[in-house]
C-alpha positions as CSV (number, residue, x, y, z in Angstrom):
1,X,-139.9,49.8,-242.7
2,X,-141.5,46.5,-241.7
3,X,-141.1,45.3,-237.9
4,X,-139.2,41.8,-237.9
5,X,-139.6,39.3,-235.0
6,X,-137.3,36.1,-234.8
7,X,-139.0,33.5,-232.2
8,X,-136.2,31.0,-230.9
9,X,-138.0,27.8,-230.6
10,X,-136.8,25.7,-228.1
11,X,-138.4,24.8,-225.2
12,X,-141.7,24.4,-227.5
13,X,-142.4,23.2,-231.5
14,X,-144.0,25.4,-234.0
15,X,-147.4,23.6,-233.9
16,X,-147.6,24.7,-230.3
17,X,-146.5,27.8,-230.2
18,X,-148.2,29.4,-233.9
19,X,-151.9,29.0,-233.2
20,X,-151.3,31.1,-230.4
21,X,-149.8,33.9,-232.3
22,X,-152.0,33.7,-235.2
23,X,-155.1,34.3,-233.1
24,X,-153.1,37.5,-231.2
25,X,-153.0,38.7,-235.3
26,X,-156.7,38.2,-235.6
27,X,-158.0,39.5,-232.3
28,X,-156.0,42.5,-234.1
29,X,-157.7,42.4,-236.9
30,X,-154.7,41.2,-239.2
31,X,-154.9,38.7,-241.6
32,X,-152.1,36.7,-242.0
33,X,-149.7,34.7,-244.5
34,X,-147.6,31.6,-243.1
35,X,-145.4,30.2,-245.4
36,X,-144.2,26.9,-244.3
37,X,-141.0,24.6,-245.8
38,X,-143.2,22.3,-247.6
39,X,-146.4,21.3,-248.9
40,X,-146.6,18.2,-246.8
41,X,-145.7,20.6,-243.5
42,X,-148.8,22.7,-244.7
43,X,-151.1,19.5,-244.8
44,X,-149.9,18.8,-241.3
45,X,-150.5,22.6,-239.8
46,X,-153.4,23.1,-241.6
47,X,-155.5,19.6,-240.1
48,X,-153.8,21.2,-236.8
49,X,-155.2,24.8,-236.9
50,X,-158.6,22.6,-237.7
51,X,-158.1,20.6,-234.3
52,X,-155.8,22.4,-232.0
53,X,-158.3,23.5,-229.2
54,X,-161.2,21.2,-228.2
55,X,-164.1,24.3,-228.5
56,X,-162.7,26.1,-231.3
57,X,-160.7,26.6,-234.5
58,X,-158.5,28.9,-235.8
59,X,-160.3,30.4,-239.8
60,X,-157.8,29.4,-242.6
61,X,-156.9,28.1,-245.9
62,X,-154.5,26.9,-248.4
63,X,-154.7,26.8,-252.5
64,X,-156.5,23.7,-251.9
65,X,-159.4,25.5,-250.3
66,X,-159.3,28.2,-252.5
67,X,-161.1,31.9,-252.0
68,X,-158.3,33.5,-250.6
69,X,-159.1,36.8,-250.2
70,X,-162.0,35.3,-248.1
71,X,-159.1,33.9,-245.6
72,X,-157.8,36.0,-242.7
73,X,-155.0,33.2,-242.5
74,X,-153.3,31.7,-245.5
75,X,-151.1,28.7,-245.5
76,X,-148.1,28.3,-248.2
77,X,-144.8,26.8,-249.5
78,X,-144.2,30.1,-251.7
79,X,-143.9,34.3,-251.8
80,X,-147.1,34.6,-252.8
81,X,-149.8,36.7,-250.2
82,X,-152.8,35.9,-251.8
83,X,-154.9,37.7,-248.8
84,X,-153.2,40.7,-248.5
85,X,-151.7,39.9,-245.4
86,X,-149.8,42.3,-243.4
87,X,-148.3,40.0,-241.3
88,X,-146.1,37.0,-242.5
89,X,-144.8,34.1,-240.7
90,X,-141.8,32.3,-242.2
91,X,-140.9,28.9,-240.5
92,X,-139.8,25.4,-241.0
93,X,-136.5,26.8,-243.4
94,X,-138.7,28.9,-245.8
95,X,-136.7,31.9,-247.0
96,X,-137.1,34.9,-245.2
97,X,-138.9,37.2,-247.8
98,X,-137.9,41.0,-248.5
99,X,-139.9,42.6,-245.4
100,X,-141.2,45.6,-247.7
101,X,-145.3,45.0,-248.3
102,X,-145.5,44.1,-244.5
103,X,-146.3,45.4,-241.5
104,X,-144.6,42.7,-239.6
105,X,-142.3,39.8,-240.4
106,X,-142.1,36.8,-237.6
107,X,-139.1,33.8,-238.7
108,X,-139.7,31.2,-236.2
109,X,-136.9,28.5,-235.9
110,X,-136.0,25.8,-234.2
111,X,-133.4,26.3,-231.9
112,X,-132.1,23.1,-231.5
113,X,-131.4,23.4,-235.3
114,X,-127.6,24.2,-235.9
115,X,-129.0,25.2,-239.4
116,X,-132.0,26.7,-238.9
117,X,-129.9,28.9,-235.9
118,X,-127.8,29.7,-238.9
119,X,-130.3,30.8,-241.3
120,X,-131.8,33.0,-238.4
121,X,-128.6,34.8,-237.8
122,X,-127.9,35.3,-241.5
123,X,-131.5,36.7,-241.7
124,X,-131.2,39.1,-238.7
125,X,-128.0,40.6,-240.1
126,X,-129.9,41.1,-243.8
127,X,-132.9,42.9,-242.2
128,X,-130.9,44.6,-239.2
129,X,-128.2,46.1,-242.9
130,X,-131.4,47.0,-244.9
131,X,-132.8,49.3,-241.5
132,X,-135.7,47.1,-240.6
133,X,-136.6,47.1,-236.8
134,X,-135.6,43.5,-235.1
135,X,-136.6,42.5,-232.0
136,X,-135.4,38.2,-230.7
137,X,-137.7,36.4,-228.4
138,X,-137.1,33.5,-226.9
139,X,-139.1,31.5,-224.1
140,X,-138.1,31.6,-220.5
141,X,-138.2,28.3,-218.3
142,X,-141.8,29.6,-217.1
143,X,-142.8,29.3,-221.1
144,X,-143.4,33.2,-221.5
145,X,-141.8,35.3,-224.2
146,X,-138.9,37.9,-223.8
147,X,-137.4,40.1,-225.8
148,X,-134.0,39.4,-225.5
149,X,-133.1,41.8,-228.3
């Protein structure tokens, strides 16, 4: 059974708060699949991953790079896990995918979003029927992450 995370996103947006989770998967050693709500919200994520810190960069691609067994971070709109990721990030109202094949499952959503809150909930009761292990985290008003279930 795959581990599934849900990250409530409210006190900070996606671009701010991914890098930082995607380089916690490679100091691990994971490689990584994030599959994103469009292709145009992959444009904008990848030139950020490119930019984000002012002495560094976080290794990725997307189909338009190519070579992606080469990438420890893959960018998508679709299911596909061309790098044999064990760790896939689902955001910006891309279907949660079936968990099996992975490690570890993370939906980020915005919680200012009645839908995507609605999605998430839907989600958690799908993985919590099929016996995945859930865990919620959400920010506190120091911007650390607790488990709040």
């Amino acid at each position: 059974m795959a581990e599934v995370l849900f990250y409530h996103l409210d006190r900070q947006p996606l671009d701010r708060v991914l890098p930082g989770l995607l380089e916690k998967c490679l100091e691990r050693g994971w490689r990584s699949v994030v599959q994103l709500g469009s292709e145009e919200r992959i444009e904008a994520i990848d030139a950020h991953l490119w930019t984000y810190r002012d002495e560094g960069f976080l290794p990725h691609g997307t189909s338009k790079d190519g070579h992606a067994a080469m990438q420890p971070v893959w960018l998508t709109a679709g299911d596909d896990n061309p790098n044999e990721a064990t760790v896939r990030f689902v955001a910006d109202g891309a279907g949660l995918p079936d968990p099996a094949g992975y490690q570890r499952v993370v939906m980020l959503f915005d919680g200012n979003d009645n839908d995507a809150v609605d999605r998430a909930r839907a989600a958690w009761k799908e993985v919590k029927a099929a016996g995945h292990d859930t865990t919620y985290w959400q920010q506190s008003d120091q911007g650390r992450w607790e488990r709040k279930g």
